[in-house]
Structure formats: structure tokens, C-alpha cells
C-alpha positions in Angstrom: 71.0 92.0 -102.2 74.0 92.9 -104.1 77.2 93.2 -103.1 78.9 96.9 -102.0 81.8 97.7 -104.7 85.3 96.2 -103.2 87.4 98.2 -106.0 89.5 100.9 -104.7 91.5 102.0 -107.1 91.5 106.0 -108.7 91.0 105.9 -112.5 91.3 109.8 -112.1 93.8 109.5 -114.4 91.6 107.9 -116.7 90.4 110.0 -119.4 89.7 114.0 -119.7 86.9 116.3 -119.0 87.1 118.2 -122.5 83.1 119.2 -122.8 80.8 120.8 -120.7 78.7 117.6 -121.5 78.9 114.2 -121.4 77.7 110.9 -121.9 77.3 108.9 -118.8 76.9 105.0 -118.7 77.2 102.7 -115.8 78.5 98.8 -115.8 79.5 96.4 -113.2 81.2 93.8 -115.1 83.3 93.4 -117.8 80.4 92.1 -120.1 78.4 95.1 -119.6 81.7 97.2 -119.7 82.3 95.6 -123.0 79.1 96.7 -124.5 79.5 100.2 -123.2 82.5 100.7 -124.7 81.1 99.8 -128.0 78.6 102.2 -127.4 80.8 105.5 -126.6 83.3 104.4 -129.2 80.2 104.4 -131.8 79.7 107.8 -130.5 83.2 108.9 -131.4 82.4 107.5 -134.3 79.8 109.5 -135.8 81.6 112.6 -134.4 80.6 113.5 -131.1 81.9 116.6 -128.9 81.1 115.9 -125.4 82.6 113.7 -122.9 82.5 109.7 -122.0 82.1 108.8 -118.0 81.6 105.4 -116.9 80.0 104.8 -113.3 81.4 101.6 -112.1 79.4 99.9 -109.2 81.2 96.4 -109.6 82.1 93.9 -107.0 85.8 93.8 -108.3 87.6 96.5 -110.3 87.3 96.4 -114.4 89.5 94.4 -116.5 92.5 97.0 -117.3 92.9 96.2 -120.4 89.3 97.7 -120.8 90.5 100.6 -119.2 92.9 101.1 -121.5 90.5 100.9 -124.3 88.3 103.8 -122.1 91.2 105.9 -121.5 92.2 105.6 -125.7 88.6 107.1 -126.3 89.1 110.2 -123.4 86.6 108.1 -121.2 86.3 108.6 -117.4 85.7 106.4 -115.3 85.2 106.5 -111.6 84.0 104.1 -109.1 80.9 104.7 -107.4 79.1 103.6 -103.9 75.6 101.9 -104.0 73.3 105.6 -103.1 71.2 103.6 -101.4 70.5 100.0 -99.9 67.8 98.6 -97.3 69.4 100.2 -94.2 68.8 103.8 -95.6 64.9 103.1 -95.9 62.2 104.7 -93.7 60.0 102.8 -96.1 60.4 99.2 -95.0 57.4 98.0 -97.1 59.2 99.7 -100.3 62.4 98.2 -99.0 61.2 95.2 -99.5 59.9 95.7 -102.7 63.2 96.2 -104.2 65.0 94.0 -101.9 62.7 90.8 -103.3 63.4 92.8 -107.0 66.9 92.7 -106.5 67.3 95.9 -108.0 69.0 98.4 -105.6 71.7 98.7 -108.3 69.6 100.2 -110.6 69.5 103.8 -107.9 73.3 104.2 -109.4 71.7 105.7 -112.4 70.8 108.5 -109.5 74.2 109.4 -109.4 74.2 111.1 -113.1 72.6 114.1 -111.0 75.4 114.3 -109.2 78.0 115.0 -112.1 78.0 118.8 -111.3 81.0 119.1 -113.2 78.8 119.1 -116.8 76.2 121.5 -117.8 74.0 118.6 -119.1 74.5 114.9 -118.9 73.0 111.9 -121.4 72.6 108.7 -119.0 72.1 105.7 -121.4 72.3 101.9 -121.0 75.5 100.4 -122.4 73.3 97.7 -124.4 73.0 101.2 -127.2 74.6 102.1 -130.6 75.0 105.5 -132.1 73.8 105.1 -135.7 73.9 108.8 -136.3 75.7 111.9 -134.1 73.5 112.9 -131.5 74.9 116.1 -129.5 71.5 117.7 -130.5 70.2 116.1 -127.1 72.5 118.3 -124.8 70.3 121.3 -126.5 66.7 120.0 -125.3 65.4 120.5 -121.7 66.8 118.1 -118.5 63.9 115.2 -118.5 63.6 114.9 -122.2 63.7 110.9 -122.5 61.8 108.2 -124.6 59.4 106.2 -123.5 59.0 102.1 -124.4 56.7 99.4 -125.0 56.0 98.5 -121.2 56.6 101.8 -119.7 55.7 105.9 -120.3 59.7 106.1 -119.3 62.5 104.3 -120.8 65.4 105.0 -117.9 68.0 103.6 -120.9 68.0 107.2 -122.1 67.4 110.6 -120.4 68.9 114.3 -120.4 70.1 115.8 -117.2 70.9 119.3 -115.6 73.0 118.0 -112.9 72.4 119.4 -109.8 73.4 118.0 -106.3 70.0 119.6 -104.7 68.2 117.6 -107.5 70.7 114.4 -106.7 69.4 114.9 -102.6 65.8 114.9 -103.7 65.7 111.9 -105.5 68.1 110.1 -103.1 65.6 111.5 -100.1 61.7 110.3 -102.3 63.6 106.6 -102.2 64.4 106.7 -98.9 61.0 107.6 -97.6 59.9 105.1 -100.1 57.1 107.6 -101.7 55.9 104.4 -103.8 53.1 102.1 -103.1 51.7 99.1 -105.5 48.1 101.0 -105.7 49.0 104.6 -106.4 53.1 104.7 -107.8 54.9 107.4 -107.1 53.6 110.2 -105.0 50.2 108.5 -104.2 49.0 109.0 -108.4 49.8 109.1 -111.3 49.8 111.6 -114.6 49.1 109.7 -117.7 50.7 110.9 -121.2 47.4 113.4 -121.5 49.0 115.2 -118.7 45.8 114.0 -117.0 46.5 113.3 -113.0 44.9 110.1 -111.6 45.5 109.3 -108.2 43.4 106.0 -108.3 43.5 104.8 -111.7 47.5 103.5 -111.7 48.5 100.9 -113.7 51.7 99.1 -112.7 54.4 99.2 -115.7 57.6 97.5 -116.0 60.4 99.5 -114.0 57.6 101.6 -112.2 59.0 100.3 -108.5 62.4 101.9 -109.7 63.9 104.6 -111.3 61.3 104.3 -114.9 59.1 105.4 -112.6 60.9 107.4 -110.1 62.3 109.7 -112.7 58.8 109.7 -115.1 57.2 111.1 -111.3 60.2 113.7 -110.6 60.1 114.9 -114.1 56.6 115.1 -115.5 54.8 115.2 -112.0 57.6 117.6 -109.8 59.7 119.4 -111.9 57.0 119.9 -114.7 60.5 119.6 -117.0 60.1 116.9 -119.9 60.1 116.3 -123.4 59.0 112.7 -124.7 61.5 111.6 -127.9 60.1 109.3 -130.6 61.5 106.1 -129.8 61.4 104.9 -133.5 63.9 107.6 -134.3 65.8 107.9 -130.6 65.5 104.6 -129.2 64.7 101.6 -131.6 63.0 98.8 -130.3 61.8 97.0 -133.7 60.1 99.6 -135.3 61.7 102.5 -137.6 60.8 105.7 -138.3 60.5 106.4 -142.3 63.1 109.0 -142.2 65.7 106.7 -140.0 66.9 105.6 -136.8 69.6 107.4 -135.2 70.2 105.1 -131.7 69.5 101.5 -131.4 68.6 99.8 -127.8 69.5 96.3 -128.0 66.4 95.5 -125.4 63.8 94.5 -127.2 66.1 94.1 -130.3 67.9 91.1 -129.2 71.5 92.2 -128.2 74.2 91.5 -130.3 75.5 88.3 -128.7 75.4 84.3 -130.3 71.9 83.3 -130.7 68.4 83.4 -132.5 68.5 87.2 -133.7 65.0 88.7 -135.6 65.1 89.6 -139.2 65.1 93.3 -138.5 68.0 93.6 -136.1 71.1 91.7 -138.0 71.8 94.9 -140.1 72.2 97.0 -136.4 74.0 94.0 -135.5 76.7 93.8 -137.8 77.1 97.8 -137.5 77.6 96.7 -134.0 80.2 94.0 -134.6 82.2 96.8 -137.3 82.3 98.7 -134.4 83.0 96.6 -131.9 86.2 95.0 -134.1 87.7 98.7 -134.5 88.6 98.6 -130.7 90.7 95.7 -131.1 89.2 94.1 -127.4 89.8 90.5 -128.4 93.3 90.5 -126.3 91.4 91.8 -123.2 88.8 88.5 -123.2 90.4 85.3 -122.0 89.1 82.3 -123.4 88.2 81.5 -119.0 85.9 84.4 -119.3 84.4 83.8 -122.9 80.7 83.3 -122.4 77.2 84.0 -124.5 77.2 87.8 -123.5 80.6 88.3 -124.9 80.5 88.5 -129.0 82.8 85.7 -130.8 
């Protein structure tokens, strides 16, 4: 189980709503803060117009001097309760699902729907890096998203039309715990033919959670999707001819000390050029240095 966020402080102050859209990430420690902010900042970067906004679900409030490297890139930030934990269930068979997962955090990414105060919202996964501008994704339809090796849905990237009946949906399919190992989400299943098959499910990585909470409210509820080219969108070792415009660091090992593949240490040392223009080596101690924070 993980622990409810102890942090009270307001980072209202933090930042400025300039856009009626935004980039949403979450983090709940420094390390995955760091990454994050080399993320947005490669957004700034290659020119973006909309808005930053961190969700932070840690156990302890962010280092400030990261803060202060948020709030010199117009980032939000605001602090966000678990949605949901094993007390909320009706489900107790799904509870325990993701209880033995571990993975109640991953529901934060729920609370994207409840930004109301942007038109549309990008949720992606801090581990990214902007290669080239991409505001053209606030113009396509809420659910577009890419899909990945493992899974029709790649939660690490997906547009959203916030909505705070949409937010109360979602929040109320986990809490009845609509899942089951045999049939996913909603008793079936709707392939990428668009094909429903309510006993032919194949388990996928992330189905238990939101990859497949969101691929079942999108494709299978809303009827509201548009699947990206992850060459192009969302690389995860292989290229499209004409370029690659965001890099996941998932599959593409992420940019710490270690064995790295061939085709990643060019999106690597973009990442380290970005990362040194933020200048975050004051706000790492050498008592918190580990293998998830660059050197």
C-alpha cells in the first residue's frame, strides 16, 4: 500500500495558468520530479504555448529548490490526494488485485480529468523528451493516445477534454471494480479491428490499471479515440523515416548511468543538453545522489 501524501503546503503561487491547455505530469519524488522537469523544460524548448502542471502525490513535499526550477519555467504544481485506495472499493476481488500490484498510485493519472480549468490536457510520463514542438496534439480529439509493445494503450501519453462528470465516471468504474482477469474491463474486450470480444481477452501489461481502464472508457464508452504512431509520437526503439518527435525513455533505457542500447545515446545526450540548461546540480545533495539521478 502506499503511503497518503503528508505535504501540505500551497504552491498556488507556483507558476501561471497562461493557456487554455496544458501539459500535465505527475511525480512523487524528487528523482521522478527531476525527469519531469527535464521534460517540460524540453517543451519550452522547442517552443510550446500551453501550460506546465505537476500533480504531486508524494509522501513528503518536493525538494524547493525544484520548485524553484518549476516556477522559472511558469509550472504549477499542486499537491494531490490518492483518488482512490482499498477502503473505496465495492470490488474486493479487484481491490486486491491492485493491492498485491502495488499500484493504487497509478489512479492519480485520473485526476487529469479533473483539471476543468483547461480546454484540453496532455497527461504524459515524466521519463519523456520533446524532440520537436508538439501543440498540434491539443487540436486532435480527447482519447487520442499511442499504443506500445505490451499494450493497445500507452497511459504515458493521452489527450483530454477535462470534464469533472468524466473524472466521477472513471473514479466510480474503479470503485465497483468493473475488471475481471477473464474478460478486462466491462466483461470484453474491443480489439484494434474495432471487433468486440467478450471471451477472447488477452491480459496485456497495465490492463488491471489505467492502460486498460482508459483504452475501455475511450474506445469501448466514449467511442472518442485516435491511435498515434508511436514511431513518430512515442519512441520506443524504432523510428519513423520521416522522424521522431517525443522519446519515452521505457523501453529506451532512461537516461541514467548504465548499459544504454546503440540507438538511444543520441536521445540521451539531447536529454543531458537539456537537462544541464536548468542548472539542477545545486538542488541534488551528494546524500541523495543515486543511479536514477544523472551525474
Amino acid at each position: 500500500m502506499w503511503d497518503p501524501p503528508k505535504c501540505t503546503k500551497d504552491y498556488s503561487h507556483i507558476g501561471k495558468k497562461s493557456s487554455n491547455h496544458s501539459w500535465v505530469y505527475m511525480a512523487n519524488t524528487d528523482q521522478v520530479l527531476l525527469h519531469t522537469l527535464v521534460s517540460a523544460q524540453s517543451s519550452c524548448l522547442q517552443g510550446t504555448k500551453a501550460d506546465i502542471f505537476v500533480l504531486w502525490f508524494g509522501s513528503d513535499c518536493p525538494n524547493p529548490c525544484m520548485v524553484s526550477a518549476l516556477d522559472k519555467i511558469g509550472a504549477q504544481i499542486r499537491v494531490v490526494d490518492p483518488p482512490l485506495s482499498a477502503a473505496d472499493m465495492t470490488n474486493k476481488i479487484y481491490a486486491s488485485i491492485i493491492s498485491k500490484l502495488n499500484k493504487w498510485w497509478d489512479f492519480v493519472k485520473i485526476e487529469v480529468f479533473n483539471l476543468v480549468q483547461y480546454k484540453k490536457a496532455v497527461f504524459l510520463d515524466g521519463d519523456t523528451l520533446f524532440i520537436k514542438n508538439l501543440d498540434e496534439l491539443f487540436q486532435l480529439p480527447a482519447g487520442t493516445h499511442t499504443d506500445a509493445p505490451k499494450s493497445p494503450f500507452n497511459s504515458g501519453l493521452f489527450v483530454v477534454r477535462p470534464s469533472r462528470a468524466d473524472y466521477l465516471t472513471l473514479l466510480d468504474m474503479v470503485k465497483q471494480g468493473i475488471y475481471d482477469l477473464k474478460h478486462s474491463w466491462g466483461g470484453a474486450f474491443e480489439d484494434k479491428k474495432g471487433i468486440y470480444r467478450p471471451r477472447s481477452y488477452a491480459p496485456y501489461y497495465g490492463a488491471e490499471t489505467t492502460q486498460g481502464l482508459f483504452y475501455y472508457f475511450f474506445h469501448t464508452v466514449k467511442k472518442s479515440f485516435h491511435v498515434l504512431p508511436r514511431d513518430i509520437y512515442h519512441y520506443q526503439g524504432t523510428e519513423s523515416p520521416g522522424g521522431v518527435k517525443l522519446v519515452h525513455f521505457n523501453i529506451c533505457a532512461k537516461p541514467v548511468p548504465g548499459v544504454v542500447p546503440e540507438e538511444c545515446k543520441r536521445f540521451h545526450r539531447k536529454w543531458q543538453v537539456v537537462y544541464k540548461t536548468l542548472d539542477l546540480d545545486t538542488c541534488i545533495s551528494d546524500s541523495k545522489r543515486d543511479n536514477n539521478i544523472p551525474h
